[in-house]
MARNU-529682 format. One line per field, with one value per atom (N, C-alpha, C): residue number from 1; x, y, z; atom name; residue in one letter. Coordinates in Angstrom, 3 decimals, decimal comma. Example, Ala and Ser with C-alpha at 12.3 -4.5 7.8 and 13.67 -1.06 7.14 Angstrom:
seq: [1 / 1 / 1 / 2 / 2 / 2]
east: [13,190 / 12,300 / 13,200 / 12,850 / 13,670 / 12,900]
north: [-5,690 / -4,500 / -3,300 / -2,250 / -1,060 / 0,030]
up: [7,800 / 7,800 / 7,800 / 7,080 / 7,140 / 7,870]
atom: [N / CA / C / N / CA / C]
type: [A / A / A / S / S / S]
END
This chain:
seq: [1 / 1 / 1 / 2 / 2 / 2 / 3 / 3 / 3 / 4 / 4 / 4 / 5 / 5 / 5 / 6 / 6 / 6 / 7 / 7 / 7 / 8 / 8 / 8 / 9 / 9 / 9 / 10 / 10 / 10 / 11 / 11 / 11 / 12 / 12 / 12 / 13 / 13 / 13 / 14 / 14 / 14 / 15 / 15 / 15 / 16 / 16 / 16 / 17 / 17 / 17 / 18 / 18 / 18 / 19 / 19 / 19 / 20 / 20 / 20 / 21 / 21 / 21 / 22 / 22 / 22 / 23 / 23 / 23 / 24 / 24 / 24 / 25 / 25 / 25 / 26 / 26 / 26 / 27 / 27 / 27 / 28 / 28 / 28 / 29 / 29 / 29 / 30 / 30 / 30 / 31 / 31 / 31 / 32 / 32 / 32 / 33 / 33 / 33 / 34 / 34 / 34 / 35 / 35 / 35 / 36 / 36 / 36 / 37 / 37 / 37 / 38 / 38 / 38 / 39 / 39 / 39 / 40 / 40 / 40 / 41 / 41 / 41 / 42 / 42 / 42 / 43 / 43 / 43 / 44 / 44 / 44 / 45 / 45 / 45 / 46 / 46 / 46 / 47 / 47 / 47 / 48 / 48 / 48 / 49 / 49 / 49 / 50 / 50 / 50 / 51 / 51 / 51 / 52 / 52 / 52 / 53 / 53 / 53 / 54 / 54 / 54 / 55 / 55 / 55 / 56 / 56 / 56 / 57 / 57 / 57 / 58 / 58 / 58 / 59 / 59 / 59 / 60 / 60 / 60 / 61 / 61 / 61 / 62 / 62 / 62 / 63 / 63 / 63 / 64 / 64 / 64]
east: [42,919 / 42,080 / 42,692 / 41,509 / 42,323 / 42,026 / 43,410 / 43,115 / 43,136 / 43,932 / 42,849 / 42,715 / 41,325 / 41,138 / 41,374 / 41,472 / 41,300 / 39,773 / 39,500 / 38,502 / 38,872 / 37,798 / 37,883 / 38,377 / 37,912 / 38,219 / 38,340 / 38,333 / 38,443 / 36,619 / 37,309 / 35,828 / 34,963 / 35,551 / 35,329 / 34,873 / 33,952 / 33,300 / 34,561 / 35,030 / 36,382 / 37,944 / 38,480 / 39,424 / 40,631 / 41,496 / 42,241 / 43,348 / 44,196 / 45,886 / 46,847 / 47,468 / 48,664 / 49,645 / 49,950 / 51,341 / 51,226 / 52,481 / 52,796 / 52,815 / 52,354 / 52,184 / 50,633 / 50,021 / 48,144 / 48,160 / 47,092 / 46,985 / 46,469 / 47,056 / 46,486 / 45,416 / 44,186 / 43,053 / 43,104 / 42,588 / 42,071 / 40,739 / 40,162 / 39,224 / 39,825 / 39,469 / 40,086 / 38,978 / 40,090 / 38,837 / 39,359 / 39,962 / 40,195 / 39,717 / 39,112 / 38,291 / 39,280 / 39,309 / 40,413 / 39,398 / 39,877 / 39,045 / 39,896 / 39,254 / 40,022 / 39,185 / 39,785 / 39,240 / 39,012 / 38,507 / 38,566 / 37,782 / 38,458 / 37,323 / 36,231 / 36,131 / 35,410 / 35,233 / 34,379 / 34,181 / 33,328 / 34,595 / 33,476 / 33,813 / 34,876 / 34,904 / 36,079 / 36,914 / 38,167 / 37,566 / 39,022 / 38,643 / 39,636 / 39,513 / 40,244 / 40,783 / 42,201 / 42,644 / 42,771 / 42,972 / 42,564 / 43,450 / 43,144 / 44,151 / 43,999 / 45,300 / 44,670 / 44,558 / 43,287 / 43,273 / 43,580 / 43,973 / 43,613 / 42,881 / 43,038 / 42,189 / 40,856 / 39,968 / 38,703 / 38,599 / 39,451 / 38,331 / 37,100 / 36,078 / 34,622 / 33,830 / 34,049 / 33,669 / 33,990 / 32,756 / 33,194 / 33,048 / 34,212 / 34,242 / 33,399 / 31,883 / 30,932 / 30,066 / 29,859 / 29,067 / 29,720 / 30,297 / 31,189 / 31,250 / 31,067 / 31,300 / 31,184 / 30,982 / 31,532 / 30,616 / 30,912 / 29,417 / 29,252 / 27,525 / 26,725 / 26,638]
north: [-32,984 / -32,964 / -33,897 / -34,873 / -35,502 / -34,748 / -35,022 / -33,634 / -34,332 / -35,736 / -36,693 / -37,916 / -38,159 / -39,896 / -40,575 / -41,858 / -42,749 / -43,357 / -42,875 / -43,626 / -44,641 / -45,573 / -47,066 / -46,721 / -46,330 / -46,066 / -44,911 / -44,156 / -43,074 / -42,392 / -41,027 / -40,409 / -40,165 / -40,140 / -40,733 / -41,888 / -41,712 / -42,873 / -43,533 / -42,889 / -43,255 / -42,532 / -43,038 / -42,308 / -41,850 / -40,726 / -40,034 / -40,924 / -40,607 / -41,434 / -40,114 / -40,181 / -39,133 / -39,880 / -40,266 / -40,960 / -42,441 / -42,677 / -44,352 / -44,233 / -43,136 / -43,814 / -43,543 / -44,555 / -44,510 / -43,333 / -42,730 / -41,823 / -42,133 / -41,228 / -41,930 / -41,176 / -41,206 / -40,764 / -40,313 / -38,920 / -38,315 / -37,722 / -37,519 / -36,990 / -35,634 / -34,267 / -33,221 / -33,271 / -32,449 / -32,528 / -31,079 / -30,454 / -28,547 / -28,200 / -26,541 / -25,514 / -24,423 / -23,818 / -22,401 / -21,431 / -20,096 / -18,947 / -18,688 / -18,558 / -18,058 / -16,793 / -15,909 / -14,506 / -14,456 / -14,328 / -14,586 / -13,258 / -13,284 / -12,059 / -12,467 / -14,026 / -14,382 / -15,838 / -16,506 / -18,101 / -18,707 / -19,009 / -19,520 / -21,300 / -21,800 / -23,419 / -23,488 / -21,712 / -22,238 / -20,891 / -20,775 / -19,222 / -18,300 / -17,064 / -16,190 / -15,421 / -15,108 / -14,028 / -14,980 / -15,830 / -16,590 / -15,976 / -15,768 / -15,748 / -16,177 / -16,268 / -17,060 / -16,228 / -16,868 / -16,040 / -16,814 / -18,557 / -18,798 / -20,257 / -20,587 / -21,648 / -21,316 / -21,930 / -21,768 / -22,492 / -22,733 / -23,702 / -23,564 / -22,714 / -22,795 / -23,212 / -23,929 / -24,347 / -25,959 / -26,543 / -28,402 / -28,466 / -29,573 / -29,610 / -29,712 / -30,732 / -31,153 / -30,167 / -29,026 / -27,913 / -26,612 / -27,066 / -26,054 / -26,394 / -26,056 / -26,117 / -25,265 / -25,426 / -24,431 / -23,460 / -21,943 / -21,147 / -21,092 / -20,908 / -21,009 / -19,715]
up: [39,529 / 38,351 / 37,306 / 36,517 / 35,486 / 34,430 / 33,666 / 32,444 / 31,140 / 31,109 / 29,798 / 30,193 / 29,833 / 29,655 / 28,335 / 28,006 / 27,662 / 26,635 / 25,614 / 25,025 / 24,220 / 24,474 / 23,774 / 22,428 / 21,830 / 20,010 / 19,324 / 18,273 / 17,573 / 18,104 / 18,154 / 18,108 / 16,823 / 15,256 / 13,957 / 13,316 / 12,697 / 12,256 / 11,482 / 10,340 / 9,747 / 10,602 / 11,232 / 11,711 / 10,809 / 10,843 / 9,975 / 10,284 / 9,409 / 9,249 / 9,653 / 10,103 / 9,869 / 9,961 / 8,936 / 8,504 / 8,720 / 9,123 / 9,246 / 10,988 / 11,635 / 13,188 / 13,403 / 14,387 / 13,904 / 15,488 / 15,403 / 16,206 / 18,059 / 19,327 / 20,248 / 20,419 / 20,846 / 21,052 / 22,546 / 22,739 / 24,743 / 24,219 / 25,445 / 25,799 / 26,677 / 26,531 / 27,536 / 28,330 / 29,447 / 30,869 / 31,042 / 30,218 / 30,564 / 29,277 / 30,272 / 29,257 / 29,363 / 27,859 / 28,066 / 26,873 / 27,558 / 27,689 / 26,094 / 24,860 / 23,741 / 23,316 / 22,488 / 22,186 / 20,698 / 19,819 / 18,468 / 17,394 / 16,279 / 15,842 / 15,072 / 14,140 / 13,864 / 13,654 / 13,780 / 13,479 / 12,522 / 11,871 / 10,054 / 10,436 / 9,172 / 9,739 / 11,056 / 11,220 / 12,156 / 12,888 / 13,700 / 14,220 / 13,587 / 13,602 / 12,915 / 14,014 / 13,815 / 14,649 / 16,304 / 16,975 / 17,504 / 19,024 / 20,119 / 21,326 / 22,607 / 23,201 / 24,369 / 25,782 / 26,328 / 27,463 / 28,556 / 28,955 / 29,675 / 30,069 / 31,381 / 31,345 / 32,425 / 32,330 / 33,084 / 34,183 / 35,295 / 36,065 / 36,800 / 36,407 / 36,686 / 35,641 / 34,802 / 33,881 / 33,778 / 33,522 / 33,433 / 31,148 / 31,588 / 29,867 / 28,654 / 29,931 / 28,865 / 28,920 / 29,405 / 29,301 / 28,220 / 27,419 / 26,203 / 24,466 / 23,943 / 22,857 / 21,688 / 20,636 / 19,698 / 19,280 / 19,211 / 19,047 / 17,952 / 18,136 / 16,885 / 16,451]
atom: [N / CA / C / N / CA / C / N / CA / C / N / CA / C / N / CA / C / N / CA / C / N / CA / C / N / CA / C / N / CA / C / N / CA / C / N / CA / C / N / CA / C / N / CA / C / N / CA / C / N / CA / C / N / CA / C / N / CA / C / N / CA / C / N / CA / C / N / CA / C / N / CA / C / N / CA / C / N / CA / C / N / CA / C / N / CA / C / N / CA / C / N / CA / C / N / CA / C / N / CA / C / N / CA / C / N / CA / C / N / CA / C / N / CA / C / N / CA / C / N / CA / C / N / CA / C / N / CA / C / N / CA / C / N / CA / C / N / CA / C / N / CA / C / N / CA / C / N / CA / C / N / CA / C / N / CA / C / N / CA / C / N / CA / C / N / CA / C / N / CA / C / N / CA / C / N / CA / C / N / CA / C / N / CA / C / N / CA / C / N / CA / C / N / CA / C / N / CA / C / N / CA / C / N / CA / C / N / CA / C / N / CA / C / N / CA / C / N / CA / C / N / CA / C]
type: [X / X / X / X / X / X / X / X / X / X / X / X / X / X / X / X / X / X / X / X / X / X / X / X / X / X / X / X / X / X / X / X / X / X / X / X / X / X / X / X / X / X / X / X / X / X / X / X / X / X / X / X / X / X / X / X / X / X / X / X / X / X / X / X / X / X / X / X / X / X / X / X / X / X / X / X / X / X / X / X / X / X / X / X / X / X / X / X / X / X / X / X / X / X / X / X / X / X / X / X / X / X / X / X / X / X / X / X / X / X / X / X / X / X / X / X / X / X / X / X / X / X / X / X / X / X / X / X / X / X / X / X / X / X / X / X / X / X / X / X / X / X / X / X / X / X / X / X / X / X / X / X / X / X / X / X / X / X / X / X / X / X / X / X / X / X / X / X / X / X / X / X / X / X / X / X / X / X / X / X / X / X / X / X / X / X / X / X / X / X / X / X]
END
């Protein structure tokens, strides 16, 4: 399994600085099982359960 690629450029229209080294950019190719008690802009209470492999990466994202 590859677990990061390589994208051409920032995924940001403006990309962030953190400091005086410029950042390297991946793409993940793993999903992990997290437990949370609530989700406003972060998660709260946050834990880990885990990684998923029955799950592909581009079928996940953040609940509404």
């Amino acid at each position: 399994m590859e677990l990061f690629r390589e994208p051409q450029a920032s995924p940001f229209a403006v990309a962030p600085r953190f400091g005086p080294v410029s950042a390297y950019w991946v793409e993940p190719g793993l999903v992990a099982r997290v437990f949370y008690r609530e989700f406003t802009t972060t998660m709260r209470h946050p834990s880990w359960a885990g990684l998923r492999a029955d799950r592909d990466f581009r079928d996940v994202g953040l609940p509404v």
